[in-house]
LUMTI-944682 format. One record per residue (C-alpha): residue number from 1; x, y, z. Coordinates in steps of 0.05 Angstrom, whole numbers. Each point is the difference from the previous one (the first is absolute). Layout:
<lumses>
LUMSE;resi;xx;yy;zz
LUMSE;NUM;X;Y;Z
...
</lumses>
This chain:
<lumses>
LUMSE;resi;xx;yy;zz
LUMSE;1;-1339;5720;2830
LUMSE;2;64;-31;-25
LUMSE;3;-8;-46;-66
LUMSE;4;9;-75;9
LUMSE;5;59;-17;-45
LUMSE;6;-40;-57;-36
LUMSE;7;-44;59;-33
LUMSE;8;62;30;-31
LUMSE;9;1;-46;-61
LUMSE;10;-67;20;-20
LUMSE;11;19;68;14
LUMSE;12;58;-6;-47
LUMSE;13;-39;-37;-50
LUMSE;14;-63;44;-1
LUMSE;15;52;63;-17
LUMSE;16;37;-30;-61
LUMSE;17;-64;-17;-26
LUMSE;18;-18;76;4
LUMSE;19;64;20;-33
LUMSE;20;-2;-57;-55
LUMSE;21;-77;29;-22
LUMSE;22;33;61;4
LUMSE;23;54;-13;-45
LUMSE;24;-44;-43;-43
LUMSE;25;-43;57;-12
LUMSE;26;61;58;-14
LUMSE;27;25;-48;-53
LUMSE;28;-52;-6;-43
LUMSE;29;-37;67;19
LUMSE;30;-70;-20;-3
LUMSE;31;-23;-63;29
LUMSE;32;-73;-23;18
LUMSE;33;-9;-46;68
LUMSE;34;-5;-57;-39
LUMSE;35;61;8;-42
LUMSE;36;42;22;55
LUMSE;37;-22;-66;37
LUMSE;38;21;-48;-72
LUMSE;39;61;35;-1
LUMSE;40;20;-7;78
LUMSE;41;-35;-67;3
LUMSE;42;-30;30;62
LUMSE;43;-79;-14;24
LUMSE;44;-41;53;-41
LUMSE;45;-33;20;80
LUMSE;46;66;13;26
LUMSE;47;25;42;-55
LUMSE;48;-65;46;0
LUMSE;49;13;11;81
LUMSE;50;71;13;-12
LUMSE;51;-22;51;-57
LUMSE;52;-60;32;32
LUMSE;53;47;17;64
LUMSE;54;46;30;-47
LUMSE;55;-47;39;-33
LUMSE;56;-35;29;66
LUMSE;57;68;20;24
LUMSE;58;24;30;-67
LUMSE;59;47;-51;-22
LUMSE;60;-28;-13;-70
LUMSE;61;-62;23;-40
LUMSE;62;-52;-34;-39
LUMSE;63;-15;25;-77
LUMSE;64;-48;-32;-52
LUMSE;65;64;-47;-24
LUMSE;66;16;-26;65
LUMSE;67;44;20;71
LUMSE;68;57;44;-10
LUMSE;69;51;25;56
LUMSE;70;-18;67;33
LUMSE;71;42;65;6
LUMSE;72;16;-15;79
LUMSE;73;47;-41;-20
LUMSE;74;34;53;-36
LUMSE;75;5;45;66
LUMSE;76;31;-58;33
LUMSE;77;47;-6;-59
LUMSE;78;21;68;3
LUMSE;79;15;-8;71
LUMSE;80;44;-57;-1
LUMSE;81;44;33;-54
LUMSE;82;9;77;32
LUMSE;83;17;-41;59
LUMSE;84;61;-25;-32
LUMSE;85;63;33;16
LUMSE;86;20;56;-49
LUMSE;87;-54;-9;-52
LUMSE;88;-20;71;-26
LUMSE;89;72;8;-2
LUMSE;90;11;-61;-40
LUMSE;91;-65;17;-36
LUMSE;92;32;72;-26
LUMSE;93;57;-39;-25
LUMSE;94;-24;-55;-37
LUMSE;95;-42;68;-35
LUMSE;96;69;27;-15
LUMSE;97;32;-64;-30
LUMSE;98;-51;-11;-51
LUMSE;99;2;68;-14
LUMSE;100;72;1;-10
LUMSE;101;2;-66;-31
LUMSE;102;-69;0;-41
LUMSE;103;-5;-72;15
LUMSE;104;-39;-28;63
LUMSE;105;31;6;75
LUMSE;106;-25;-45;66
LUMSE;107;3;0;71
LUMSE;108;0;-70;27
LUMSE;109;-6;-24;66
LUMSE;110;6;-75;32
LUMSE;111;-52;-24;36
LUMSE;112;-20;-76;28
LUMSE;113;60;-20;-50
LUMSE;114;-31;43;-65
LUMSE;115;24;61;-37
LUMSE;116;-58;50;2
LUMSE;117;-12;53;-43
LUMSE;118;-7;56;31
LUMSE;119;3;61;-39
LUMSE;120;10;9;-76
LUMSE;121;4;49;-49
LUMSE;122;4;2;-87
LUMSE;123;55;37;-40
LUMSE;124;-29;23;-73
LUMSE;125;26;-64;-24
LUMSE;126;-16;-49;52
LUMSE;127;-37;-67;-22
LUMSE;128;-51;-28;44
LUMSE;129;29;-57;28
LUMSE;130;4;11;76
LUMSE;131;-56;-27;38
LUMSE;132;-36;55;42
LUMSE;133;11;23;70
LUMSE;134;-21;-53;58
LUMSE;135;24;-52;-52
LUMSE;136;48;-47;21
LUMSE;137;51;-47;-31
LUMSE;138;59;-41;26
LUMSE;139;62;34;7
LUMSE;140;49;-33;-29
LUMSE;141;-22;8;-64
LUMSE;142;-1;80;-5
LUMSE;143;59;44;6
LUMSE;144;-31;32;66
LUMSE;145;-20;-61;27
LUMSE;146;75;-23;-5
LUMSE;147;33;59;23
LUMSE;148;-50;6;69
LUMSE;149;25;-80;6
LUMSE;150;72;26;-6
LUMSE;151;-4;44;49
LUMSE;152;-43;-38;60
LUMSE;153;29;-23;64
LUMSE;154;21;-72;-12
LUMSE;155;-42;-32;44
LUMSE;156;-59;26;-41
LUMSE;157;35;-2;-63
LUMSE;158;-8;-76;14
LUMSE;159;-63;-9;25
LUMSE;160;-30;30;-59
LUMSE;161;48;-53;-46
LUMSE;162;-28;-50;34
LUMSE;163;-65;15;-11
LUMSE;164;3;16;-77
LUMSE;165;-20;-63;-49
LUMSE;166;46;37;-54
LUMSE;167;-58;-10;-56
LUMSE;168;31;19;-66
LUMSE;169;-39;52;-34
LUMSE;170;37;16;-63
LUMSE;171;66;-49;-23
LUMSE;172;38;59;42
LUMSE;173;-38;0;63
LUMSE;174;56;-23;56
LUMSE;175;-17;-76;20
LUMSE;176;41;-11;60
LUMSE;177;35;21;60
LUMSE;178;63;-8;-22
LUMSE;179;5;40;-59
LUMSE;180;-47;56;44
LUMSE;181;54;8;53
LUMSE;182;57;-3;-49
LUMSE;183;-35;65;-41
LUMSE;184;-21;35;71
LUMSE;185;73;0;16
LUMSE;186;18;34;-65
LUMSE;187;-60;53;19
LUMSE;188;31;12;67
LUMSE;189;65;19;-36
LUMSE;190;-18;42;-57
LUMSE;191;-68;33;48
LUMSE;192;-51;-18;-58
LUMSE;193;-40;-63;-29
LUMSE;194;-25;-19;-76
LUMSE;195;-60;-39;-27
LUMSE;196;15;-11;-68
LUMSE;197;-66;-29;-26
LUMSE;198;-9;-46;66
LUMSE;199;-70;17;13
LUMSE;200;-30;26;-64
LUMSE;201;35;-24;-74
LUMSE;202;23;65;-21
LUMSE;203;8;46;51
LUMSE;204;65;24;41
LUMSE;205;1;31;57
LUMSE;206;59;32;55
LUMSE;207;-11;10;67
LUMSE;208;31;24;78
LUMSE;209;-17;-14;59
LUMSE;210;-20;61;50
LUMSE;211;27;0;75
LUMSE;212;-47;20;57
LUMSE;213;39;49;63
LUMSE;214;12;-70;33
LUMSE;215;37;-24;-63
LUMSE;216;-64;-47;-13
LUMSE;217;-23;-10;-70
LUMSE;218;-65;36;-2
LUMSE;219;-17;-18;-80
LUMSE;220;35;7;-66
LUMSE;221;6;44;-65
LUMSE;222;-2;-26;-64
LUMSE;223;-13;31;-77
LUMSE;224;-27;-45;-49
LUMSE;225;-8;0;-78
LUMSE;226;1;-48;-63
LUMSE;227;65;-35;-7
LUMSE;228;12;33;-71
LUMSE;229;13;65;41
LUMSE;230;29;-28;68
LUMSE;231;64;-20;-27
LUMSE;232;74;10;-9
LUMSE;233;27;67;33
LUMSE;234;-68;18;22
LUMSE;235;-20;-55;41
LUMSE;236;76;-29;19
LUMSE;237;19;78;32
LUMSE;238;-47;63;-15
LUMSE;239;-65;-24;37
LUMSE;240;41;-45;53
LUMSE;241;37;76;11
LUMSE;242;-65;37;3
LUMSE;243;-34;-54;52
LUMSE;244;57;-3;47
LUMSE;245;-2;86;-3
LUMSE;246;-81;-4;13
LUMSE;247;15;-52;48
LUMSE;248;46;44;40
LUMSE;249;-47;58;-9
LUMSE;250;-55;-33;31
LUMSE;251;32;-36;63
LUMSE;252;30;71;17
LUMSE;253;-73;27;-12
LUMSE;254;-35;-54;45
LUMSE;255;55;5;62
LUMSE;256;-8;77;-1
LUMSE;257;-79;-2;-7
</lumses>
């Protein structure tokens, strides 16, 4: 029987109340009924039958301390990234660069307007900045997030720029449109973007975009590392050389896969 369209808001409604206890709960990893409801401001009797459905169908678990979220979501994880284009390919590389560099390498992707980490791997020297894998942050403020930008169709390009609130978070971090086009133009010329301390106070970072077999961007490249090591000749040529050549590698890799 076909829905009546008046029963969609409650529909809608009923689901980002699901994903809100959800998130509420994956955030502070442990959560009783009753604190999830104080920290949601949410009835305590709808967040126990949003829970208890979740917990029948695997979604989360209950321990002595509280509701925690379950492994399924992990298989659904999983799926969603081997689904992307290229990404044991990208995987093995990123493996490679931090081996090569000894500093830590990323795959990123854009999604809903987000840089998403998608796979990472430490050098012997890297620091442990980077958040983990599934994390997201805005992209204008890494060096992969800006080079995917630089290389989107425009029409994208802009609807993602319209959608950003340009939040600083260090005294670096890019604050504007203007000054965001003006570098993505130099990162179309030169084929590779810099964050010099825009997201994190003391780290640099270079990265390249990665073309897809319909010249799409499919995610970026980046290395990253403390600023007292990212500099002069290294960071201004070296890594920018080695990027662009793993780059390459890997977009001849994933058309002839």
């Amino acid at each position: 029987m076909k829905k009546q369209a008046g029963n969609l808001p409650d529909a809608v409604s009923t689901a980002k109340t699901l994903f809100d206890i959800v998130q509420c709960v994956k955030s502070s990893n442990g959560l009783t009924v009753t604190a999830v409801a104080a920290e949601l401001d949410y009835a305590k009797s709808t967040v126990h039958r949003h829970l208890r459905t979740l917990e029948e169908l695997g979604y989360v678990v209950e321990e002595p301390d509280g509701f925690h979220v379950g492994l399924r979501f992990l298989d659904i994880g999983q799926h969603a990234r081997d689904c992307r284009p290229g990404f044991d390919l990208a995987h093995d590389m990123v493996d490679e660069l931090a081996q090569e560099t000894d500093e830590r390498a990323q795959f990123l992707v854009e999604e809903h307007g987000e840089a998403v980490y998608l796979a990472r791997s430490a050098g012997d020297r890297a620091v442990q900045t980077d958040p983990g894998v599934g994390s997201r942050i805005p992209l204008h403020a890494t060096a992969a997030g800006k080079a995917i930008l630089s290389a989107l169709h425009e029409d994208r390009l802009f609807e993602i720029i319209e959608q950003t609130t340009f939040d600083p978070i260090t005294d670096a971090t890019v604050t504007n449109q203007e000054t965001l086009l003006a570098e993505l133009d130099k990162i179309r010329r030169r084929g590779y973007s810099f964050n010099r301390q825009e997201n994190l106070d003391g780290l640099h970072a270079v990265g390249v975009p990665v073309q897809g077999t319909g010249d799409d961007v499919i995610g970026a490249l980046s290395v990253s590392g403390p600023s007292h090591r990212l500099k002069g000749e290294w960071l201004e040529k070296e890594l920018p050389d080695l990027l662009l050549g793993a780059a390459n590698e890997l977009e001849l890799n994933i058309a002839h896969s």
